[in-house]
PyMOL Python script that loads the backbone (N, CA, C, O; Angstrom):
from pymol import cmd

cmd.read_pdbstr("""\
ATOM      1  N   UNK A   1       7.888  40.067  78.992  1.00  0.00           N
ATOM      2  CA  UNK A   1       8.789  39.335  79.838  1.00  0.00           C
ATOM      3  C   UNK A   1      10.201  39.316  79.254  1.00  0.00           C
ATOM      4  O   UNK A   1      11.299  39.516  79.774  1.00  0.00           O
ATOM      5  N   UNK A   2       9.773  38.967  77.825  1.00  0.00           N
ATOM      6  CA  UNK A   2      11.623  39.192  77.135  1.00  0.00           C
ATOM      7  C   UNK A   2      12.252  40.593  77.443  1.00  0.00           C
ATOM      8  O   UNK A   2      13.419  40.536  77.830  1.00  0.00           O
ATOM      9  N   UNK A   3      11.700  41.834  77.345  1.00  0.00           N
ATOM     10  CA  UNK A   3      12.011  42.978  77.513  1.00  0.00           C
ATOM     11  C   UNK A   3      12.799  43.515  78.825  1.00  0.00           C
ATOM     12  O   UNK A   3      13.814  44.203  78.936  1.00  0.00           O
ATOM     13  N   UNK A   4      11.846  42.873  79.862  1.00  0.00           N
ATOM     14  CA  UNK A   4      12.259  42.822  81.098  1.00  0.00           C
ATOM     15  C   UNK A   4      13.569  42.302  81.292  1.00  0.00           C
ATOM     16  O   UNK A   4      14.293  43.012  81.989  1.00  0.00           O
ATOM     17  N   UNK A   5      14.200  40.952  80.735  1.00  0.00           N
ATOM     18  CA  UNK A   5      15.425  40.172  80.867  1.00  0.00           C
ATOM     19  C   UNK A   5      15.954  40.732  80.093  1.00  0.00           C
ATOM     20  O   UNK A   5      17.054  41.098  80.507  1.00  0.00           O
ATOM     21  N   UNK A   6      15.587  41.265  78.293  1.00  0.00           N
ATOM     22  CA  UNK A   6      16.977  42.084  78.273  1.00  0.00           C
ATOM     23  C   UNK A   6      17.265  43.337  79.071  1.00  0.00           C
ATOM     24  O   UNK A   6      18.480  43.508  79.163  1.00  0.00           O
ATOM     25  N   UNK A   7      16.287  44.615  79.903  1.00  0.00           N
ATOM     26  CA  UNK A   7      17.018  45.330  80.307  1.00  0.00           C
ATOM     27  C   UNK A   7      17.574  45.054  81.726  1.00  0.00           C
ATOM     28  O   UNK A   7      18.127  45.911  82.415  1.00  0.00           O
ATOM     29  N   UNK A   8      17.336  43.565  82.144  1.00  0.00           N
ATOM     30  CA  UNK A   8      18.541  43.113  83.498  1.00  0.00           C
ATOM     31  C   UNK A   8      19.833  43.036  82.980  1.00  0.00           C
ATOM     32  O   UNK A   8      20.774  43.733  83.361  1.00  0.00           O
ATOM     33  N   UNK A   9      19.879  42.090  82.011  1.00  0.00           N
ATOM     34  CA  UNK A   9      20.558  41.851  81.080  1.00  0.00           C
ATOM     35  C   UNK A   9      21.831  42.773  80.539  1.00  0.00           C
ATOM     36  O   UNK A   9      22.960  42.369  80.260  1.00  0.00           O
ATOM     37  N   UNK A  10      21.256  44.291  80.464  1.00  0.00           N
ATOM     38  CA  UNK A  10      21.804  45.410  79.413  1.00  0.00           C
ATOM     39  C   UNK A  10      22.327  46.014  80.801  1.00  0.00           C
ATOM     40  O   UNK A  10      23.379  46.652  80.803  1.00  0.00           O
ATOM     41  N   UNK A  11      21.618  45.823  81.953  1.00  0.00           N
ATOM     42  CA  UNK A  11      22.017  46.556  83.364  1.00  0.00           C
ATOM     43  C   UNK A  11      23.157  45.988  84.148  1.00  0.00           C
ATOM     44  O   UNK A  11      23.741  46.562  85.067  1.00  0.00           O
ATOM     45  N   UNK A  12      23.377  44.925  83.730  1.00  0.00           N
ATOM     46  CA  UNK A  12      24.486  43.966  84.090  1.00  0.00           C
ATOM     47  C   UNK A  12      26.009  44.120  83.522  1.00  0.00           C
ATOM     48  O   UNK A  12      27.032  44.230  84.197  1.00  0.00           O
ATOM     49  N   UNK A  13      25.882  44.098  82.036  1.00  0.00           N
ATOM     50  CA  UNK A  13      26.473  44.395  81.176  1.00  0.00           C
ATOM     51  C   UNK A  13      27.441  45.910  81.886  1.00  0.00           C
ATOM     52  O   UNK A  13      28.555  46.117  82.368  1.00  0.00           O
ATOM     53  N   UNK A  14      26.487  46.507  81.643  1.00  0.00           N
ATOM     54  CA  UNK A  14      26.791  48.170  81.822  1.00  0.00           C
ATOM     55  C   UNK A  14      27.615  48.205  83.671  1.00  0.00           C
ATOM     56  O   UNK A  14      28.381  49.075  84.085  1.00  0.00           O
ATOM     57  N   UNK A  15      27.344  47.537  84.088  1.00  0.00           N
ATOM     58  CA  UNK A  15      27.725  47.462  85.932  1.00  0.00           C
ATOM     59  C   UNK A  15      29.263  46.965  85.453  1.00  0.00           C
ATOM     60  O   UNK A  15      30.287  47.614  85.666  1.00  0.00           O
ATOM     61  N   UNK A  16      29.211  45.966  84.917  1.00  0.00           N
ATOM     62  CA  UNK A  16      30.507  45.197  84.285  1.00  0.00           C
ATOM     63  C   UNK A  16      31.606  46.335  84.233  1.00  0.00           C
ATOM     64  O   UNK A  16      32.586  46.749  84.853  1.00  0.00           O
ATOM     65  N   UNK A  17      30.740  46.617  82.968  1.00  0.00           N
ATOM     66  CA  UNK A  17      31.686  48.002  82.132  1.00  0.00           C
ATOM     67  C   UNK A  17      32.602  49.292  82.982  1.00  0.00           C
ATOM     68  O   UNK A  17      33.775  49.663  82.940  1.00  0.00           O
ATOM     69  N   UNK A  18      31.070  49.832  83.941  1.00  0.00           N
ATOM     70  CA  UNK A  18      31.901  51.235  84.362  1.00  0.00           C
ATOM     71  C   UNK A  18      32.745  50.109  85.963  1.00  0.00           C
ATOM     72  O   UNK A  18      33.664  50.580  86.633  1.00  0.00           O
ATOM     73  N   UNK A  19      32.248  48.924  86.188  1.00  0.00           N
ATOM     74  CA  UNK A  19      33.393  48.735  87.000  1.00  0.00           C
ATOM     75  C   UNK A  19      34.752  48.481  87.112  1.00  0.00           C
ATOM     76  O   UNK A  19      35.499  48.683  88.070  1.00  0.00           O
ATOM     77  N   UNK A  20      35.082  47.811  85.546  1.00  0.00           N
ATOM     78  CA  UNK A  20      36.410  47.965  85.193  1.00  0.00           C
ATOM     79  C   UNK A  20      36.911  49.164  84.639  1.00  0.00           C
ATOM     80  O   UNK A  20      38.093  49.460  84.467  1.00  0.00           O
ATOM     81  N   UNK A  21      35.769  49.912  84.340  1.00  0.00           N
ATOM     82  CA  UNK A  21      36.534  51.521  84.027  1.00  0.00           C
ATOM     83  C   UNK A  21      36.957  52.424  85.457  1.00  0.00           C
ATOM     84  O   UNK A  21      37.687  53.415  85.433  1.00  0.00           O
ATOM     85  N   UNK A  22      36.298  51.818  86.745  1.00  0.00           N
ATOM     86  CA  UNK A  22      36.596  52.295  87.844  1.00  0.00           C
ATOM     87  C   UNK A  22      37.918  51.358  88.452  1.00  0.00           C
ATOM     88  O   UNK A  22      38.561  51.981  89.297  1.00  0.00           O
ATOM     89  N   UNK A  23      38.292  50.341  88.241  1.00  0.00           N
ATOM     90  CA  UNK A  23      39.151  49.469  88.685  1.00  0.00           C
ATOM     91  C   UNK A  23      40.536  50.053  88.199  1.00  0.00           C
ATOM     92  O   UNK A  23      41.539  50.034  88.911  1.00  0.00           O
ATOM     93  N   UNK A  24      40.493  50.646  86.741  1.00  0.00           N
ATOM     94  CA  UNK A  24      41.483  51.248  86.090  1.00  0.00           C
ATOM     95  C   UNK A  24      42.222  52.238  87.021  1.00  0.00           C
ATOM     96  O   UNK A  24      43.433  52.433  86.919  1.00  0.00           O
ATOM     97  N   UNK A  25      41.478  52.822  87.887  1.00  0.00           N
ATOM     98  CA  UNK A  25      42.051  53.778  88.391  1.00  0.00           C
ATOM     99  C   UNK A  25      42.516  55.597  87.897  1.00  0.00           C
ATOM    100  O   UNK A  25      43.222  56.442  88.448  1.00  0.00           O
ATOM    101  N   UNK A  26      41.764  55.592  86.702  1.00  0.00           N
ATOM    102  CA  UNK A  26      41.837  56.437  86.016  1.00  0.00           C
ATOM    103  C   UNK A  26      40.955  57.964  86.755  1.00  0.00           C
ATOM    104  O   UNK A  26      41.151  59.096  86.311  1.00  0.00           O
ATOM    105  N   UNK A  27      40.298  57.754  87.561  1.00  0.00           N
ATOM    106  CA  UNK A  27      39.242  58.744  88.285  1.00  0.00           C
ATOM    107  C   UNK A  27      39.993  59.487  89.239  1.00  0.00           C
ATOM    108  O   UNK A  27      39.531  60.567  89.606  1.00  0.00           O
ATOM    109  N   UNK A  28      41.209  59.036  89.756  1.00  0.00           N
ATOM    110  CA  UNK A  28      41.648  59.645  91.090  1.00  0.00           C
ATOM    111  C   UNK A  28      41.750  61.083  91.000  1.00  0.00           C
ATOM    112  O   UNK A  28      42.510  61.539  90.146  1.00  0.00           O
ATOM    113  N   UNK A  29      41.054  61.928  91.806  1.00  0.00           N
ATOM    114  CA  UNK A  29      41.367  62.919  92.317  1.00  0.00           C
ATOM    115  C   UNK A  29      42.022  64.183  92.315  1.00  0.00           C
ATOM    116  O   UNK A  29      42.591  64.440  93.377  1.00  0.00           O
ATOM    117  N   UNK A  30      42.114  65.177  91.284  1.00  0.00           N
ATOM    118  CA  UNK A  30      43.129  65.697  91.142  1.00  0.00           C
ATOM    119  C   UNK A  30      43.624  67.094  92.091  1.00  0.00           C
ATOM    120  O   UNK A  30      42.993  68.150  92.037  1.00  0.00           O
ATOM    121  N   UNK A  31      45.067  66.875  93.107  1.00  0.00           N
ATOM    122  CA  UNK A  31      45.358  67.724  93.982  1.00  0.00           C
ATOM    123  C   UNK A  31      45.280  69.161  93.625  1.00  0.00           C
ATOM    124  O   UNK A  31      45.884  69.796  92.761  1.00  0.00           O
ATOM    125  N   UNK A  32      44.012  69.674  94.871  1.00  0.00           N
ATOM    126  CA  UNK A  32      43.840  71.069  95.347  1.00  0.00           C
ATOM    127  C   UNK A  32      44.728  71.788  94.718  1.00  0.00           C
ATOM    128  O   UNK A  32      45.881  71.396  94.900  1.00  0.00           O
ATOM    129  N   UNK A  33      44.553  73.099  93.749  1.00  0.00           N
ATOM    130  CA  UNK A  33      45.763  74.115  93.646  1.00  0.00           C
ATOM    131  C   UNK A  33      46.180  74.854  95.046  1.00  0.00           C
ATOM    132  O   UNK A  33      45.492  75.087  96.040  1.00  0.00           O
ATOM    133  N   UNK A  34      47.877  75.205  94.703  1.00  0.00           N
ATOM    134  CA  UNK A  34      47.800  75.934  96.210  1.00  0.00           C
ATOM    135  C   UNK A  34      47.354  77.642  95.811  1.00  0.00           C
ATOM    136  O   UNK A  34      47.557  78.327  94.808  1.00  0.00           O
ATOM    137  N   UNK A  35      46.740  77.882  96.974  1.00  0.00           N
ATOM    138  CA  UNK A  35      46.518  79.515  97.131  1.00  0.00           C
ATOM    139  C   UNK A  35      47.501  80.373  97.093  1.00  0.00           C
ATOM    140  O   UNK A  35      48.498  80.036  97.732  1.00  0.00           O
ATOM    141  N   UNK A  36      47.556  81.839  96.294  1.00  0.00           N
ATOM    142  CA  UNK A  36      48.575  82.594  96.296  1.00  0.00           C
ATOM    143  C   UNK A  36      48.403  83.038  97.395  1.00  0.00           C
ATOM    144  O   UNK A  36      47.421  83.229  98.113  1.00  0.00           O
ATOM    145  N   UNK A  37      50.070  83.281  97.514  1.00  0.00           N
ATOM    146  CA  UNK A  37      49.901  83.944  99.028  1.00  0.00           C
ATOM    147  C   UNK A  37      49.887  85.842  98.989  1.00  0.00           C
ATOM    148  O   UNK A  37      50.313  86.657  98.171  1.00  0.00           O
ATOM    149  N   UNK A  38      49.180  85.963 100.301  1.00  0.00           N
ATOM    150  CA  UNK A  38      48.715  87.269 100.401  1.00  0.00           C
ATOM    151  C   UNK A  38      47.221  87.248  99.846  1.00  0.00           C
ATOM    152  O   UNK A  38      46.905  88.427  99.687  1.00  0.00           O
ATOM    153  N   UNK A  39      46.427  86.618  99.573  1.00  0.00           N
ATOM    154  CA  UNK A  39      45.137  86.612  98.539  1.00  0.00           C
ATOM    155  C   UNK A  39      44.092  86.021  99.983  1.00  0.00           C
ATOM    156  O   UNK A  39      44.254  84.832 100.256  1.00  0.00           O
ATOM    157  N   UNK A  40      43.345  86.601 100.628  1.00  0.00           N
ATOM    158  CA  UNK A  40      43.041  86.421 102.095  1.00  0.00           C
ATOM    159  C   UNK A  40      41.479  86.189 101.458  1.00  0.00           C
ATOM    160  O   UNK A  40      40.821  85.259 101.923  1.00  0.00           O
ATOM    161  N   UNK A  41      40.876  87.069 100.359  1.00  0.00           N
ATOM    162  CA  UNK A  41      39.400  86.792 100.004  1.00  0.00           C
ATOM    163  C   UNK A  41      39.839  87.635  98.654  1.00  0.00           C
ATOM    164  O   UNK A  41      40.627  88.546  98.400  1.00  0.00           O
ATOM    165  N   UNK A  42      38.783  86.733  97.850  1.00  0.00           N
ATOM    166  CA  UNK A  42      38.818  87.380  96.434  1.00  0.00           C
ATOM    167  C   UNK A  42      37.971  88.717  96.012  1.00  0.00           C
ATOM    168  O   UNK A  42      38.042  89.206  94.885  1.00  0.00           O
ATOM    169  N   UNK A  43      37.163  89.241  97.064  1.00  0.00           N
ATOM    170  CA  UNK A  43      36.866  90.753  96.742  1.00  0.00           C
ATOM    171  C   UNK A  43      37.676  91.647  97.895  1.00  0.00           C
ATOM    172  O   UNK A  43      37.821  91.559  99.115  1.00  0.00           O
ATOM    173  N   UNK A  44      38.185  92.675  96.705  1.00  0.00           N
ATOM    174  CA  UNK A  44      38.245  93.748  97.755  1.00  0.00           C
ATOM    175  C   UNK A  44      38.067  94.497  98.588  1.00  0.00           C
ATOM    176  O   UNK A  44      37.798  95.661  98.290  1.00  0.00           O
ATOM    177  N   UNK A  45      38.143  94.149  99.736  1.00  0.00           N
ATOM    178  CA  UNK A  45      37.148  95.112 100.407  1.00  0.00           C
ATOM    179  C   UNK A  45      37.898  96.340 101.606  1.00  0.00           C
ATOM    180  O   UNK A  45      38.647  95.892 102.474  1.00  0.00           O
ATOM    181  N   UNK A  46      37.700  97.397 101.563  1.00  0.00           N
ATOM    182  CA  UNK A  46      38.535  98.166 102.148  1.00  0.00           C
ATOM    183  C   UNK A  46      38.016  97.748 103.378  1.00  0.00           C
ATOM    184  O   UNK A  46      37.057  96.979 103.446  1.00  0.00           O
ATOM    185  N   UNK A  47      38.965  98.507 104.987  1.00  0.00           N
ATOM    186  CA  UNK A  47      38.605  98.116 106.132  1.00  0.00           C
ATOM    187  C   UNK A  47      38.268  99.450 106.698  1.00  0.00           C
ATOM    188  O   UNK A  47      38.378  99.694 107.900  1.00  0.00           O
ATOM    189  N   UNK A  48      37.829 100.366 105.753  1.00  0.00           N
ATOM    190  CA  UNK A  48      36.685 101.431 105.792  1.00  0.00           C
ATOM    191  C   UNK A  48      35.058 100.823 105.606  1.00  0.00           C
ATOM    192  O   UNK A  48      34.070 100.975 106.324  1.00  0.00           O
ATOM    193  N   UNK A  49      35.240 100.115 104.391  1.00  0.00           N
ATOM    194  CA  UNK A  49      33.858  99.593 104.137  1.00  0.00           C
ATOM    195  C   UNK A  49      32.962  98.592 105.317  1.00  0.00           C
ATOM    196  O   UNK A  49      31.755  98.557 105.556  1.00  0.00           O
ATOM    197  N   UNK A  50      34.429  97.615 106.079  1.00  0.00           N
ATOM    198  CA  UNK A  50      33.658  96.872 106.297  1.00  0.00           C
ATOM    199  C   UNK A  50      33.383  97.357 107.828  1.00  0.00           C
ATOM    200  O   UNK A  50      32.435  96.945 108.497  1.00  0.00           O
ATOM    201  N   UNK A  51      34.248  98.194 108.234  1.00  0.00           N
ATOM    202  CA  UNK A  51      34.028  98.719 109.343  1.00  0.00           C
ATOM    203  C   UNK A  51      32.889  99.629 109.645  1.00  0.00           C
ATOM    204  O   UNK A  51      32.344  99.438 110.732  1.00  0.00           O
ATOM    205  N   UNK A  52      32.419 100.596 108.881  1.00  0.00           N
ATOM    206  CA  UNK A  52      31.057 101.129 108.321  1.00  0.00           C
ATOM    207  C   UNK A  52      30.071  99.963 108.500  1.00  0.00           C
ATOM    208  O   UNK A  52      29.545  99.908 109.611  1.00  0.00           O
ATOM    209  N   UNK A  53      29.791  99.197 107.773  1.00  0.00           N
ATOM    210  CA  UNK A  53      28.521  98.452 107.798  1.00  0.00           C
ATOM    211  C   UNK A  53      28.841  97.234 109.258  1.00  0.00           C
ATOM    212  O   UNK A  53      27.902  96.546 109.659  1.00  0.00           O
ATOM    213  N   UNK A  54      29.708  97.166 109.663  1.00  0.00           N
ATOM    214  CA  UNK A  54      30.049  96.973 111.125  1.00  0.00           C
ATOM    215  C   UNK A  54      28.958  97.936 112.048  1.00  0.00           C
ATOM    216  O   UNK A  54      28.069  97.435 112.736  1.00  0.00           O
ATOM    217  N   UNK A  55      29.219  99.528 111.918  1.00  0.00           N
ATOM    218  CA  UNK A  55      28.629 100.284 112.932  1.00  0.00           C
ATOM    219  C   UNK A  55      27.081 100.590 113.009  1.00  0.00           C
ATOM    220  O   UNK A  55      26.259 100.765 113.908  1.00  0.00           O
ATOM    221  N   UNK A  56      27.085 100.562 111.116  1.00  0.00           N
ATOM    222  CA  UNK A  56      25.535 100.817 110.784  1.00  0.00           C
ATOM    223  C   UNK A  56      24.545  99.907 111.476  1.00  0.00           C
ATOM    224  O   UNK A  56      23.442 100.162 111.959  1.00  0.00           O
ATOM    225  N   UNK A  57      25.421  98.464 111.374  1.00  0.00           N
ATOM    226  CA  UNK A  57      24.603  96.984 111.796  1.00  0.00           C
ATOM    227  C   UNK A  57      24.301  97.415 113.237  1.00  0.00           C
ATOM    228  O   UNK A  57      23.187  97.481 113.755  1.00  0.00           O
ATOM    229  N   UNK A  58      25.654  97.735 113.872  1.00  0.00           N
ATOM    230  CA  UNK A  58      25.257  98.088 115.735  1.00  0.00           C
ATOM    231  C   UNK A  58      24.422  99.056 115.914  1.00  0.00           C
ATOM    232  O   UNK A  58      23.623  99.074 116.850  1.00  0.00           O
ATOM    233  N   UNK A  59      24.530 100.069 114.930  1.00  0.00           N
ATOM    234  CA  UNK A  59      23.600 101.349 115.800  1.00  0.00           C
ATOM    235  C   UNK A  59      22.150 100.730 114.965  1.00  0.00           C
ATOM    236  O   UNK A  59      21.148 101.165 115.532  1.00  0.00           O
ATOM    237  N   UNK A  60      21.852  99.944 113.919  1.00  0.00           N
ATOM    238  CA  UNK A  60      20.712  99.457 113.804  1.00  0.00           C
ATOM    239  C   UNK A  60      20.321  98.535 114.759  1.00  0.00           C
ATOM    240  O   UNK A  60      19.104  98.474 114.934  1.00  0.00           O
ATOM    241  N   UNK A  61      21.088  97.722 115.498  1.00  0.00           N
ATOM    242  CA  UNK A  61      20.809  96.681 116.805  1.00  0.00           C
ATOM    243  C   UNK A  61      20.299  98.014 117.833  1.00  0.00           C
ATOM    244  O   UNK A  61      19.179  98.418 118.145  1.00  0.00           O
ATOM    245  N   UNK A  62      21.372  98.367 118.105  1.00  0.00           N
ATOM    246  CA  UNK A  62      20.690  99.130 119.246  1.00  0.00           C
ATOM    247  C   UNK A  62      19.427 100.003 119.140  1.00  0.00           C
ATOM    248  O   UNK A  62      18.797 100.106 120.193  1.00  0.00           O
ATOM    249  N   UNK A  63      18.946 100.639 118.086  1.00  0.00           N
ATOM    250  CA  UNK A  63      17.982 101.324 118.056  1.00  0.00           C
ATOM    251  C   UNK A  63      16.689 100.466 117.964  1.00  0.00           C
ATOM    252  O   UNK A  63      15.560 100.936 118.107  1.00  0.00           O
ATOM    253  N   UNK A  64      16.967  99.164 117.711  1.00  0.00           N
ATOM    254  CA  UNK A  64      15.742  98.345 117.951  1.00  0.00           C
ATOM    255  C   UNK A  64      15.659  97.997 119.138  1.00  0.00           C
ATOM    256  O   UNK A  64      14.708  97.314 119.516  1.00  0.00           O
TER     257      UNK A  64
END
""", "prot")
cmd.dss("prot")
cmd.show_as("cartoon", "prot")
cmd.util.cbc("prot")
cmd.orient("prot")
């Protein structure tokens, strides 16, 4: 039974604690970097490649 009341006890304590460490305001958020511009997706992909597996995909649709 003592065990029990100290860990309400130790759970209380600790609620205390990170709530004035949250009250501080120290957590906020730190603003999004901005994106370079011109940088549209980070792999390269030629518009040979993707146009290819574009046609492969259709003429695999259609042949099913």
């Amino acid at each position: 039974m003592a065990g029990s009341k100290a860990m309400v006890m130790l759970m209380f304590v600790m609620a205390i604690f990170v709530s004035a460490a949250f009250a501080q305001g120290d957590f906020a958020n730190a603003p999004a970097p901005s994106p370079d511009a011109g940088a549209s997706s980070s792999l390269p992909l030629s518009a040979a490649v993707v146009a290819s597996s574009l046609l492969l995909s259709l003429l695999a649709l259609i042949k099913n």
